[in-house]
LOKE-48106 format. One record per residue: x, y, z of N, C-alpha, C in turn; residue in three letters. Coordinates in steps of 0.02 Angstrom, whole numbers, padded with zeros to 5 digits, always signed. Layout:
BEGIN
XYZXYZXYZALA ...
END
This chain:
BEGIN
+01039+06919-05125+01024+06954-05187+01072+07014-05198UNK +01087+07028-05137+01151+07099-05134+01210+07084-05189UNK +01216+07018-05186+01287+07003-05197+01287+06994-05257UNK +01218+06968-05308+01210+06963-05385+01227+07034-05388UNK +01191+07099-05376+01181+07161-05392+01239+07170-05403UNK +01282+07165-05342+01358+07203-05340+01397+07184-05395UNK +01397+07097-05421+01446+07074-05475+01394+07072-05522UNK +01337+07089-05543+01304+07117-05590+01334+07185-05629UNK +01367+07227-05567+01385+07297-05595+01450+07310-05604UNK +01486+07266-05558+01568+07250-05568+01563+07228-05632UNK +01527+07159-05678+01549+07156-05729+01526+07186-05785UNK +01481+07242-05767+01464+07288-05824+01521+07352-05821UNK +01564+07353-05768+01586+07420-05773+01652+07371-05800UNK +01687+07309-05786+01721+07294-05841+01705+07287-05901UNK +01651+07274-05933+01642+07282-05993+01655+07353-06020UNK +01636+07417-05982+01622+07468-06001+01706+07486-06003UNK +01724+07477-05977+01823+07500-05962+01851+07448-06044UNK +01845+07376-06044+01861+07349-06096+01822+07387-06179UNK +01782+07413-06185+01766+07444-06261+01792+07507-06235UNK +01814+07542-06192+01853+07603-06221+01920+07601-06221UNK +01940+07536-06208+02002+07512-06209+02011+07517-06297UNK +01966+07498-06328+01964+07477-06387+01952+07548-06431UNK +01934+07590-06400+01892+07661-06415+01838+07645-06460UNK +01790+07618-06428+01689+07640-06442+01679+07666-06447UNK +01625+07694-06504+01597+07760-06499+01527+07749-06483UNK +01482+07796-06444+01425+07814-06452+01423+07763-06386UNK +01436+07750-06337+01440+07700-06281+01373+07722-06221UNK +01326+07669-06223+01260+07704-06188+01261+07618-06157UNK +01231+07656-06086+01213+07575-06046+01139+07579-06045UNK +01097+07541-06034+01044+07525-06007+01028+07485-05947UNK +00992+07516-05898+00963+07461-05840+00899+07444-05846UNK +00899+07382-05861+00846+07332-05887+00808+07311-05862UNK +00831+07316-05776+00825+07281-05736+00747+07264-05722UNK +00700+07320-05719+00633+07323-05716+00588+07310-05770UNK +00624+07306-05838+00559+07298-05897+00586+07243-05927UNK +00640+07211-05910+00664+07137-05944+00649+07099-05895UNK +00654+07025-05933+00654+06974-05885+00732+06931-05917UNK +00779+06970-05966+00815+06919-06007+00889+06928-05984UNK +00881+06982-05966+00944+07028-05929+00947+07097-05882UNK +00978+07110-05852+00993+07168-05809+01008+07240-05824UNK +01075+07216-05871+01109+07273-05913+01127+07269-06000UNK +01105+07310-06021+01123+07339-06097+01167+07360-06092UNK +01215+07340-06130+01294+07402-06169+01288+07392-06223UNK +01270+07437-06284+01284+07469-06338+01329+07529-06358UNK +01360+07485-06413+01412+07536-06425+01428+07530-06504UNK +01485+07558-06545+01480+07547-06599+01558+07560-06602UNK +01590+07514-06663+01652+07517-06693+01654+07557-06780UNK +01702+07588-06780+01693+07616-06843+01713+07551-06921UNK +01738+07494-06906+01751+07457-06947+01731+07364-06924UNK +01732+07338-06978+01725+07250-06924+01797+07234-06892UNK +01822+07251-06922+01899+07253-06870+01899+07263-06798UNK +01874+07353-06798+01861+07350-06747+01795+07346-06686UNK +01770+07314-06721+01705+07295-06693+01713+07211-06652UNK +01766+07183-06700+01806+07130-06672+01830+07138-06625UNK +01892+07188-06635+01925+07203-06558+01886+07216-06521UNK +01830+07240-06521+01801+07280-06456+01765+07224-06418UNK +01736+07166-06465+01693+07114-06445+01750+07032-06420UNK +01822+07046-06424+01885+07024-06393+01914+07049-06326UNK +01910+07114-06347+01912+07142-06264+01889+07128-06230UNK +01810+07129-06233+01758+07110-06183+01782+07037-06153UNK +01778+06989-06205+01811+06930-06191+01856+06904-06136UNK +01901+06951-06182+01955+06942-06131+01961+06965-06040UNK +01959+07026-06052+01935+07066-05989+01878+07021-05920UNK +01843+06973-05978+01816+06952-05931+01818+06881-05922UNK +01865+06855-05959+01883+06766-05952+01948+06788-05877UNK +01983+06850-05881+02033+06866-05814+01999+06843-05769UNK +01929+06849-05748+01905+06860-05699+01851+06814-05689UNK +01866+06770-05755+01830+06694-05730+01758+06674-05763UNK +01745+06726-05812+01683+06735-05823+01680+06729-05916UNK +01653+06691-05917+01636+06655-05995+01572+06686-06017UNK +01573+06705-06090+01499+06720-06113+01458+06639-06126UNK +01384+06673-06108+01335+06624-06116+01338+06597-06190UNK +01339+06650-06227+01320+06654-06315+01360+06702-06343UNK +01405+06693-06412+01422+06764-06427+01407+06733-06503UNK +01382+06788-06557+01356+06792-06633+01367+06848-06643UNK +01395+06816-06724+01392+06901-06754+01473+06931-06775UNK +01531+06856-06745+01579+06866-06746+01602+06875-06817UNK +01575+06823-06868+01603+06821-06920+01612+06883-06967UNK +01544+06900-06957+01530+06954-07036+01538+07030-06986UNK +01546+07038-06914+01563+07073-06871+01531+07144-06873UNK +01465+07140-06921+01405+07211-06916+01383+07212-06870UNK +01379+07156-06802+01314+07173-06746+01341+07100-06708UNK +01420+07101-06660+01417+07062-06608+01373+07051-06567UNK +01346+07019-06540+01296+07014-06484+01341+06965-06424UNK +01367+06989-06372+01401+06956-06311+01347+06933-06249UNK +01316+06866-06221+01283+06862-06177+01309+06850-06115UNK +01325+06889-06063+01335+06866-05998+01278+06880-05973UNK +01202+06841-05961+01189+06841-05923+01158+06898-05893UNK +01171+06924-05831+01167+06990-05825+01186+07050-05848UNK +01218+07046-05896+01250+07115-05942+01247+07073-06012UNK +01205+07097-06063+01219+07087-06129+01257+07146-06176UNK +01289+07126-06211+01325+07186-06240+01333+07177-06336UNK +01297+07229-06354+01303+07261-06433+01353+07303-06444UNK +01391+07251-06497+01451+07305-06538+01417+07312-06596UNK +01411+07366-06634+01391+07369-06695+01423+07417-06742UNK +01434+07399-06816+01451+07446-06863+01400+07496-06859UNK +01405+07564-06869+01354+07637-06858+01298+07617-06908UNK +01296+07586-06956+01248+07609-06995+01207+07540-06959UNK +01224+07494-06952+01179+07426-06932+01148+07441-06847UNK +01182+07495-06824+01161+07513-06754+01109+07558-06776UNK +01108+07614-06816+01049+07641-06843+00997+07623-06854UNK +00993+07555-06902+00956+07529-06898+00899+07485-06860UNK +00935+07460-06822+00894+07429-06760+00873+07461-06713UNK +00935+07524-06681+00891+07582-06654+00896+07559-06574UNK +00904+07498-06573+00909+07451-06482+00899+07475-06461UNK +00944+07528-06446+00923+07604-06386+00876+07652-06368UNK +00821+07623-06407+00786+07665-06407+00710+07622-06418UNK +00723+07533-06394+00678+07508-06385+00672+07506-06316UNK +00678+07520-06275+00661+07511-06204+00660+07595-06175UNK +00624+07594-06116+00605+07654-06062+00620+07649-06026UNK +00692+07640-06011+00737+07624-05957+00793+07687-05937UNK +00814+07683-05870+00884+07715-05851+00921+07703-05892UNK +00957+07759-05905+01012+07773-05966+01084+07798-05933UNK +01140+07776-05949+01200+07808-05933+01229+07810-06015UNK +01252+07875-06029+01291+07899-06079+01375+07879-06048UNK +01406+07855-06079+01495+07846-06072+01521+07885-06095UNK +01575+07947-06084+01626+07968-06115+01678+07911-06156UNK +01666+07930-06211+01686+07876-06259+01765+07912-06229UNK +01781+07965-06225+01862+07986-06204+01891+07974-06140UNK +01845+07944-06125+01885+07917-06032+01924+07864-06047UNK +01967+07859-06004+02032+07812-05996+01986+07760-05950UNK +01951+07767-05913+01928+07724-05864+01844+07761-05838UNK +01799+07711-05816+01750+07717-05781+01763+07674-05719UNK +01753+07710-05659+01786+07690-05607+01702+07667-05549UNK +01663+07704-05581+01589+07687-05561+01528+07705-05594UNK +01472+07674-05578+01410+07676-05611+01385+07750-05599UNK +01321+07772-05636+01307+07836-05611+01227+07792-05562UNK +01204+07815-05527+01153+07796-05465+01077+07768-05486UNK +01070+07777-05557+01034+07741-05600+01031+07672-05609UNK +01111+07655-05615+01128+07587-05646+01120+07545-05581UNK +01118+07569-05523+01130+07536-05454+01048+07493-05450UNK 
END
């Protein structure tokens, strides 16, 4: 079970490195781990345009087809207000600001929270929450 955990968090902290690659704003994780049964980890984040809400939900992609790893499900590409990316153990929300407002995601669960410096070049580790 060690070994899900570990590449549970390896591929959330690539996700988290790939949207500030893209520059995300408002970048918050969730650990799920205890009040879901659907997933592990939340990443929400938001792009200021569908452009780049695209790129950000490409990055992810990409960043993580390197490393061998395909999404379960991805929606949301077309009209690009509210990507939804499924790996599995890390699901990840790109959203335009006002459609992230609305749903609020972040603020449906009572879970461990990590805030991202949307200005980091890199996250190099989890904070002791996400573990």
């Amino acid at each position: 079970m060690a070994v899900k955990k570990n590449e549970s968090a390896q591929r959330l902290l690539s996700c988290i490195n790939a949207v500030l690659q893209k520059k995300a704003t408002d970048i918050v994780v969730l650990n799920v781990k205890e009040v879901s049964s659907f997933t592990d980890y939340l990443l929400i984040c938001s792009g200021a345009t569908d452009r780049q809400v695209q790129a950000v939900a490409a990055a992810i992609q990409e960043y993580l087809k390197k490393e061998g790893i395909r999404p379960l499900g991805v929606e949301g590409e077309a009209n690009a207000e509210w990507i939804l990316l499924d790996y599995d153990d890390v699901v990840i929300s790109v959203f335009q600001e006002p459609i992230r407002s609305f749903y609020g995601l972040e603020n449906l669960w009572d879970a461990p929270r990590m805030n991202v410096d949307e200005n980091a070049a890199q996250v190099k580790k989890l904070t002791k929450d996400m573990a």
